[in-house]
C-alpha positions in Angstrom: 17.0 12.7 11.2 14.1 15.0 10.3 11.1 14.9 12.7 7.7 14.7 11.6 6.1 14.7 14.9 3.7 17.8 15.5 1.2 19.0 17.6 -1.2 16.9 15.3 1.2 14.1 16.0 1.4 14.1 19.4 -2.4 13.7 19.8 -2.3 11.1 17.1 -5.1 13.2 15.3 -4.8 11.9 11.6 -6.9 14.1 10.4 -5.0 16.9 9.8 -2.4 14.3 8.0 -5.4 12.7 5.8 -8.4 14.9 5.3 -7.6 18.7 4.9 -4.4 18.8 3.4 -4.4 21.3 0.8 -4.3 20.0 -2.7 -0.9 17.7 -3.2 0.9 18.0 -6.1 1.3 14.2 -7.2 -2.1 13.8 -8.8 -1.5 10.9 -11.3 -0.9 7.6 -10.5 1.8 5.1 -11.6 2.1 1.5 -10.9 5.6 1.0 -9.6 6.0 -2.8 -10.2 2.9 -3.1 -12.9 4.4 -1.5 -16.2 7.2 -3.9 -17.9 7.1 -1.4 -20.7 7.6 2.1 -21.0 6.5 4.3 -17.4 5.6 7.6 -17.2 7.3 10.1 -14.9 6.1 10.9 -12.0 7.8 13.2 -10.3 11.4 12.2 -9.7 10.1 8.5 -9.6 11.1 6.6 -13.1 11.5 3.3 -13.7 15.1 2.6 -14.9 17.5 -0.3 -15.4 21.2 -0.4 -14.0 23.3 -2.5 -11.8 24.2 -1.7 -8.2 25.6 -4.3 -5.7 24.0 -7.5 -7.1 20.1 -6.4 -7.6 18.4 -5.3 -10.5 18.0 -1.4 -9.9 14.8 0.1 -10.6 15.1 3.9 -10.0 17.1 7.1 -11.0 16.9 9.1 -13.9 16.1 8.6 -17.8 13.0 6.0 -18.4 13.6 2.5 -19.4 11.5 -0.9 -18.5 11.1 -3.7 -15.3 13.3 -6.6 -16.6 11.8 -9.9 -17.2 13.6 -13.2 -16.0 15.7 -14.3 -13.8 17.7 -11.3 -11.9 19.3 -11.7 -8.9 16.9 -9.3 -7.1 15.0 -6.0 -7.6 14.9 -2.6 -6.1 11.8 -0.1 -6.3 12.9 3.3 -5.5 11.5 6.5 -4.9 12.4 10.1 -5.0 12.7 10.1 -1.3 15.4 7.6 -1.5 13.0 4.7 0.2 13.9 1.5 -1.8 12.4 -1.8 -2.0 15.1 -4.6 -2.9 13.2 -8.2 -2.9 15.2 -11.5 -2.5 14.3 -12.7 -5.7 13.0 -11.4 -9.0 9.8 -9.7 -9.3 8.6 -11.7 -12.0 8.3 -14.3 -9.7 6.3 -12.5 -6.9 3.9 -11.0 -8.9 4.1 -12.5 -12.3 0.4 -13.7 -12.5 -0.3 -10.1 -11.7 1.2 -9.0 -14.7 0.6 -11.2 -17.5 -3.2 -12.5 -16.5 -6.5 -11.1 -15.8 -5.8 -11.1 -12.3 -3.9 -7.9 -12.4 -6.2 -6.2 -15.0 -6.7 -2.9 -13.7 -10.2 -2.7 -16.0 -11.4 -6.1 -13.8 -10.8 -5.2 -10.4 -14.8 -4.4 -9.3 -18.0 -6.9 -9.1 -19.6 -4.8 -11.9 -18.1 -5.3 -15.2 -16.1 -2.1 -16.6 -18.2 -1.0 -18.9 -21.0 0.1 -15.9 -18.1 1.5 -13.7 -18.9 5.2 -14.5 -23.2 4.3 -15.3 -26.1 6.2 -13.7 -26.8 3.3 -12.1 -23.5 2.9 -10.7 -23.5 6.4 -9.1 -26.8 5.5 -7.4 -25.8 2.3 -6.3 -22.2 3.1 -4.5 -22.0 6.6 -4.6 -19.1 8.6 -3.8 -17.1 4.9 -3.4 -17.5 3.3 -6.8 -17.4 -0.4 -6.7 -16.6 -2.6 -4.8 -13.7 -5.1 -5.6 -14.3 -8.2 -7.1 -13.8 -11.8 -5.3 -10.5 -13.3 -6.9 -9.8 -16.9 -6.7 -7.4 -18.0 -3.9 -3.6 -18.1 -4.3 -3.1 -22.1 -6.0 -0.3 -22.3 -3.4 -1.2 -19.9 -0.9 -1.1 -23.1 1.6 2.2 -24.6 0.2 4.4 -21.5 -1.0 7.3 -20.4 1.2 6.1 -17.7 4.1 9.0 -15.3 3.0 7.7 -16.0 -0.5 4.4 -14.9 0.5 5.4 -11.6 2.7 7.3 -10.2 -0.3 4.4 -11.1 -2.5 2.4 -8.7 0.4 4.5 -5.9 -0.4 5.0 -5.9 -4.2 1.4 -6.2 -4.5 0.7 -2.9 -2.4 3.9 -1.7 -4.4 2.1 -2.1 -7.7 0.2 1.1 -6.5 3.1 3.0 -5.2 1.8 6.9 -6.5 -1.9 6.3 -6.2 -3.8 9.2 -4.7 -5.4 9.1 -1.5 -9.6 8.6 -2.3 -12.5 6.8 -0.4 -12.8 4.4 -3.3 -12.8 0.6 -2.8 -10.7 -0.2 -5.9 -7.9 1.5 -6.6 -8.0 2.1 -10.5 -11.4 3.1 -10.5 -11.1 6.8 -11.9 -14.9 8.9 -11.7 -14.8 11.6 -13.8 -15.4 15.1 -12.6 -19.4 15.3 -12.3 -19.1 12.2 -9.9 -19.6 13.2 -6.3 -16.0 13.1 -4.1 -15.5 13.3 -0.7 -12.6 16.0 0.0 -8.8 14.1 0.6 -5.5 15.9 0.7 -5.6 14.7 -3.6 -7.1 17.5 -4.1 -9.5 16.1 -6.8 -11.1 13.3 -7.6 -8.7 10.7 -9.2 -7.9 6.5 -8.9 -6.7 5.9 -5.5 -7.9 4.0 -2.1 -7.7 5.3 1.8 -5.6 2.9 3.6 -7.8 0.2 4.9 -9.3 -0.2 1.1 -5.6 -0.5 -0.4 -4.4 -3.5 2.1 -8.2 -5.4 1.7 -7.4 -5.2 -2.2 -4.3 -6.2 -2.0 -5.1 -9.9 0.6 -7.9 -9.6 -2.0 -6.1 -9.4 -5.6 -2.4 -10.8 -4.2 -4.3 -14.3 -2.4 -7.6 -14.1 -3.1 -8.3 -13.8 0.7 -11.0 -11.3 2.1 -11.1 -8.8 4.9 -12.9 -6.2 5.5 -12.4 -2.5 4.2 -13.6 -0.7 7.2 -11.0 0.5 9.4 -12.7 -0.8 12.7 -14.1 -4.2 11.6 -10.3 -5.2 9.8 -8.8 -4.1 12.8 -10.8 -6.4 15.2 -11.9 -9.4 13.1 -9.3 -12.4 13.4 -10.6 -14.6 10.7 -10.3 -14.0 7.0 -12.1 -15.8 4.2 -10.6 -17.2 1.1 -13.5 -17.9 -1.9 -16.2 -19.7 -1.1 -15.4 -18.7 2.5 -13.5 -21.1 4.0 -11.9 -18.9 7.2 -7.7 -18.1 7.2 -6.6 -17.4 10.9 -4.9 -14.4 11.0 -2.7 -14.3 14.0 -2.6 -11.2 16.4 0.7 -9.9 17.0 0.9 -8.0 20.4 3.4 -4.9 20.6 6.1 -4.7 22.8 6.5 -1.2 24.0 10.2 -0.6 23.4 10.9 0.7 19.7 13.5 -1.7 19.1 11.7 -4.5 20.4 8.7 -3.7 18.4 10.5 -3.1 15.4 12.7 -6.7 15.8 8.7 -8.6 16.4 7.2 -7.4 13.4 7.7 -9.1 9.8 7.5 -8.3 6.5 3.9 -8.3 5.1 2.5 -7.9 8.4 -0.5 -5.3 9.2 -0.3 -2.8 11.6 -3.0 -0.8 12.8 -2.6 2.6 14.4 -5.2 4.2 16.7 -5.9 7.9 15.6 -5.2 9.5 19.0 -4.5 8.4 22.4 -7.0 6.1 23.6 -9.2 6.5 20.7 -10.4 4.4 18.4 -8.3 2.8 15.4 -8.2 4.8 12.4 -5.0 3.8 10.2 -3.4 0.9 8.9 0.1 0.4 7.4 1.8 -2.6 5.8 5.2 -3.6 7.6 8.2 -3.8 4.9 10.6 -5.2 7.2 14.1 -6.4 5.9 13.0 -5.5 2.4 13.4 -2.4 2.9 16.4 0.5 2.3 15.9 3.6 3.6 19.3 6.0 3.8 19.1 6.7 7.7 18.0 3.0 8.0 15.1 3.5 9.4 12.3 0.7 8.6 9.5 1.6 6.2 5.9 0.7 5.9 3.9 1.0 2.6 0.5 3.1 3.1 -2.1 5.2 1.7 -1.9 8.4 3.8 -1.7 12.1 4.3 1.4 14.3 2.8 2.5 15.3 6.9 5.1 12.4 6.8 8.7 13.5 6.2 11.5 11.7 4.6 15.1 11.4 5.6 15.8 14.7 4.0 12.8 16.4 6.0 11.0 17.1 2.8 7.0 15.8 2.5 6.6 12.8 1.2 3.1 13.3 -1.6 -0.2 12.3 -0.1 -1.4 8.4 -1.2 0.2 5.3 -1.4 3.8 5.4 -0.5 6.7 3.9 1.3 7.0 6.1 4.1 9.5 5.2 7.6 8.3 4.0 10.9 10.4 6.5 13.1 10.2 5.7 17.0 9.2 9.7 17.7 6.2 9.7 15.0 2.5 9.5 15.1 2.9 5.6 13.9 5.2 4.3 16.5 3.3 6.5 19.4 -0.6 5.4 18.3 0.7 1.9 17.3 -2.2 -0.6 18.4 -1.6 -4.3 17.1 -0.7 -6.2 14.3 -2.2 -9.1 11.9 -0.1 -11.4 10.5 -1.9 -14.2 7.9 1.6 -15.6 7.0 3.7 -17.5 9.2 
């Protein structure tokens, strides 16, 4: 099983993972879960229909579409071999997202689209766009089924699997050139969110519940707000310090927050995939937006931005592991 602890690793220094990373190759972005028609390619991920043990397969070569309807189950897969395979079909996770306004990538921020690239825009927010828009709450975020509503966690995040990593608050805002960027391991300016933007937007978009973007505060805070503000506990989920014992307490959809060195303060959060996910050495996998240091089961670097990546018991995740959130269940 490839390592991908370093010297950067062992002091939990994310930095060097995040921030000065040379320029990554995947630059563009593709929504894993969004496009029921034709994707494009994107490295060696595609979006392809085929059959394998029961669940709809989503994956492999050649380009074809997400099926509608009622399949038994569906699989996201990446080039690293990383899969996804919910219990049910996707339409029914993330439907709404698909076929309403909720999901429109062009209404995501609290300014309307046509200002999102405006003079006034660029004096106003600067280097991080816009901020998201308040979505309505879930209709049955307090009568769905828990498991219904972790899996709904992760293919929301997994509708931006291939983003880049960028200090932007939504991720499909996209500045042009002339805009002023802060340096991440994208290389360029591009769509994209750092990590504790992509898991606001998604309580945000996928429930309609708000938490803070800002690392620290989303860390700390145990209340979060569905519109007009009416507070959603979200439970704190102490970490047992045994790998396997950690790894059994945590759940699917659940938020885990990793301190950026030893001691220091809290600097990244990932969200837990849990029994969802497939990964060849079996090793379980979190979805983030991150750094290209991470290695897959095949030792190869897995792109900077939003990704599945695994949750070894040797790496900088399971070492600087702080706490978890959990809002469902």
């Amino acid at each position: 099983m490839p390592n991908e602890l370093s010297a950067n690793a062992l002091t939990c220094d994310p930095t060097k993972d995040e921030s000065i990373q040379s320029a990554c190759t995947r630059r563009t972005a593709l929504r894993a879960l969004a496009a029921w028609g034709a994707a494009p390619m994107l490295g060696k991920m595609t979006l392809a229909a085929g059959q394998a043990g029961g669940a709809q397969m989503v994956g492999g070569s050649g380009g074809s579409n997400l099926p509608r309807g009622n399949v038994p189950g569906s699989v996201v897969e990446q080039s690293s071999g990383y899969r996804l395979a919910f219990t049910g079909p996707v339409a029914e996770l993330v439907g709404d997202l698909e076929s309403t306004e909720r999901g429109d990538p062009t209404r995501e921020a609290e300014v309307p689209h046509g200002e999102w690239y405006s003079a006034g825009t660029r004096r106003r927010f600067g280097i991080w766009g816009p901020g998201p828009r308040e979505y309505l709450p879930l209709q049955n975020l307090n009568t769905a089924p828990v498991e219904w509503l972790r899996e709904r966690m992760v293919a929301t995040a997994a509708r931006f699997l291939g983003y880049a990593y960028q200090y932007h608050h939504v991720p499909d805002w996209n500045p042009p050139p002339s805009w002023p960027w802060r340096e991440t391991c994208a290389g360029r300016n591009s769509k994209g969110v750092d990590c504790s933007n992509l898991t606001s937007f998604v309580l945000n978009q996928g429930f309609g519940v708000r938490v803070s973007s800002a690392i620290g505060r989303q860390a700390e805070r145990t209340l979060a707000f569905e519109r007009p503000h009416d507070a959603v506990a979200l439970k704190v989920v102490e970490l047992p310090t045994a790998y396997a014992r950690r790894v059994e307490t945590l759940r699917t959809g659940d938020l885990v927050y990793i301190r950026g060195r030893e001691g220091g303060p809290i600097s990244h959060v990932v969200i837990w995939v849990g029994g969802i996910g497939r990964s060849p050495s079996g090793v379980p996998l979190v979805i983030d937006s991150h750094g290209a240091n991470v290695r897959d089961d095949a030792g190869r670097k897995i792109p900077c931005g939003v990704q599945l990546r695994p949750f070894r018991e040797d790496s900088w995740y399971n070492h600087c592991a702080s706490h978890a959130h959990r809002l469902f269940g």
